[in-house]
C-alpha positions in Angstrom: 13.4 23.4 -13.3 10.8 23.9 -10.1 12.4 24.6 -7.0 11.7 22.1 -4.4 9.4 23.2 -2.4 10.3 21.1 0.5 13.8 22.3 1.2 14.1 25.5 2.9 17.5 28.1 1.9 19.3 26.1 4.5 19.3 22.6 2.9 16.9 21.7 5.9 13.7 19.6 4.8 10.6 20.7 5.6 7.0 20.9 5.4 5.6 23.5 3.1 3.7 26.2 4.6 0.1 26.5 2.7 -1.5 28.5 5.9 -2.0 31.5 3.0 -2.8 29.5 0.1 -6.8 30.1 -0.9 -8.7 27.1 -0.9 -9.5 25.2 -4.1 -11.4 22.3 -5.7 -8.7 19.9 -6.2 -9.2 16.8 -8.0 -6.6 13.8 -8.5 -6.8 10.4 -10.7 -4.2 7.8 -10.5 -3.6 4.5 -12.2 -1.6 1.5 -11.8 -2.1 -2.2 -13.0 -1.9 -5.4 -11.5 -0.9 -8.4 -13.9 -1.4 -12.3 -12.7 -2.4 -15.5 -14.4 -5.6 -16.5 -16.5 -7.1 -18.8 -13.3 -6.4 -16.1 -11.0 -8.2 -13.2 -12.9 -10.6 -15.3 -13.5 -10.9 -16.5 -9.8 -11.3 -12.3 -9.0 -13.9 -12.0 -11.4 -15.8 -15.4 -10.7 -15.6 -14.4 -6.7 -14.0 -17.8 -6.0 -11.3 -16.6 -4.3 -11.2 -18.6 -0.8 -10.5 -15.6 1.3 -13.3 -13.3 0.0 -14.2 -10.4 -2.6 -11.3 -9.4 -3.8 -12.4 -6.8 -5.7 -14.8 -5.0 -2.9 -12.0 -5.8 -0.1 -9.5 -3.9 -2.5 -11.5 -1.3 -3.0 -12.3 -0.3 0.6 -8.5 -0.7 1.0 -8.1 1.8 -1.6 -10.2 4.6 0.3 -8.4 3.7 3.6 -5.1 4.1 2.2 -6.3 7.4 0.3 -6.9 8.6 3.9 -3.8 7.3 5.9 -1.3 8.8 3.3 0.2 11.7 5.5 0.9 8.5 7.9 3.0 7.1 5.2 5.1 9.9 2.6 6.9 12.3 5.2 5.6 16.1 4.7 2.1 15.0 2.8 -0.2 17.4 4.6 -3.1 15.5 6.6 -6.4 16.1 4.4 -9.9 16.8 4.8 -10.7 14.5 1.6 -14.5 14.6 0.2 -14.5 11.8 -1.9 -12.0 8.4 -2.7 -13.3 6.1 -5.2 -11.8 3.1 -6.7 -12.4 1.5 -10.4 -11.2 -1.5 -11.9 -11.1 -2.1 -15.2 -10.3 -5.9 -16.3 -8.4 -7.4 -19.5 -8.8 -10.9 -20.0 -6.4 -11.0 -22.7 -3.5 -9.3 -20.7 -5.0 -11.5 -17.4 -5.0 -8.2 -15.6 -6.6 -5.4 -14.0 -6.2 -1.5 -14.5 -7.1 0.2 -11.1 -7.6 3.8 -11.3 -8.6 6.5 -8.4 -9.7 9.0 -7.9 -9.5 11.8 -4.7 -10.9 15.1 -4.4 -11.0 17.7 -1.8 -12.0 21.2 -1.3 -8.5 22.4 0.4 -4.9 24.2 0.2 -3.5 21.6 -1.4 -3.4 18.9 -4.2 -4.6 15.0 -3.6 -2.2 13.4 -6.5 0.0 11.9 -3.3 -3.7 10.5 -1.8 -4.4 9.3 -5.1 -1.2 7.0 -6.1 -1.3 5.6 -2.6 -5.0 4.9 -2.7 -3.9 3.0 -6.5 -0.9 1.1 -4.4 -2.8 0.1 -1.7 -5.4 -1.3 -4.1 -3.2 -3.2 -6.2 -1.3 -4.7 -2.8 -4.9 -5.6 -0.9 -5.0 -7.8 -4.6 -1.7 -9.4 -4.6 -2.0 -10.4 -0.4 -5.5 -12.1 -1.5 -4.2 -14.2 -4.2 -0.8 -14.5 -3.7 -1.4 -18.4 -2.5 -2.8 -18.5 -6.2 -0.3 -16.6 -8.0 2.7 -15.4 -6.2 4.0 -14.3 -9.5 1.4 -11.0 -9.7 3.3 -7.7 -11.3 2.3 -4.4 -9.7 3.4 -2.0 -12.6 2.5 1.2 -14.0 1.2 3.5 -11.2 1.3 7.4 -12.5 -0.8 9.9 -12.4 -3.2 10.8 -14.9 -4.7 14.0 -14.6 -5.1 16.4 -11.7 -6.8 19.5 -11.6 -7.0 22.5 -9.1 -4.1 24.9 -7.9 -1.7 26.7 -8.3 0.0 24.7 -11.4 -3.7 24.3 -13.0 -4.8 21.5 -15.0 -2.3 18.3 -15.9 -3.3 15.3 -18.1 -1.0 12.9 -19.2 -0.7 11.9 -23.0 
């Protein structure tokens, strides 16, 4: 099993120290989903939704939450990220949406944490826009898909 990294010998939580670490190209993509009714999808798509575009609104949400995520997860290291983008990929026979995003950096350490938040934040910006449609929206499924960079190397999931 890895030893947490964020524990020192003492039991004491702490930031870890990367000041040695060599820099890296560090690449992150996260996915979630966000299921909701056939009229409300469809509202998304159509861009009938009274308070705006959902999905651009969402999406610059996405990068913003990317970039705030040391504000949110105690010990995330601030970052210098490069590039945030946010994707959505629609299923209008599940009456969903797949979000996936993507953050990369040339740094000390990984972006998976920048990532899932930027895929949270995304899928959140969605359900506060529509919930007067749909208040019975599921956020489900956020994990990481691959990462790349570091230490640990290359991950994909299966």
């Amino acid at each position: 099993m890895a030893e947490f990294t964020h524990v020192d010998e003492k039991g004491h939580v702490r930031m870890v120290d990367v000041t040695d670490k060599k820099s890296g190209h560090r690449v992150a993509v996260a996915q979630g989903e966000i299921s909701m009714n056939a009229d409300t999808l469809k509202k998304i798509l159509d861009q009938t939704v009274k308070k705006g575009n959902v999905l651009e609104t969402a999406r610059i949400a996405g990068i913003m939450g990317a970039k705030k995520t040391s504000e949110l997860i105690p010990m995330c290291h601030p970052l210098n990220l490069t590039h945030v983008s946010i994707d959505f990929f629609p299923d209008t026979e599940e009456h969903s949406l797949r979000i996936e995003a993507t953050a990369r950096l040339i740094g000390k350490t990984g972006v998976e944490m920048e990532a899932l938040t930027a895929v949270t934040t995304t899928a959140l910006t969605i359900y506060d826009m529509c919930k007067s449609y749909d208040n019975r929206m599921t956020i489900s499924n956020i994990y990481l898909l691959r990462k790349s960079g570091g230490k640990s190397g290359t991950f994909v999931r299966n």
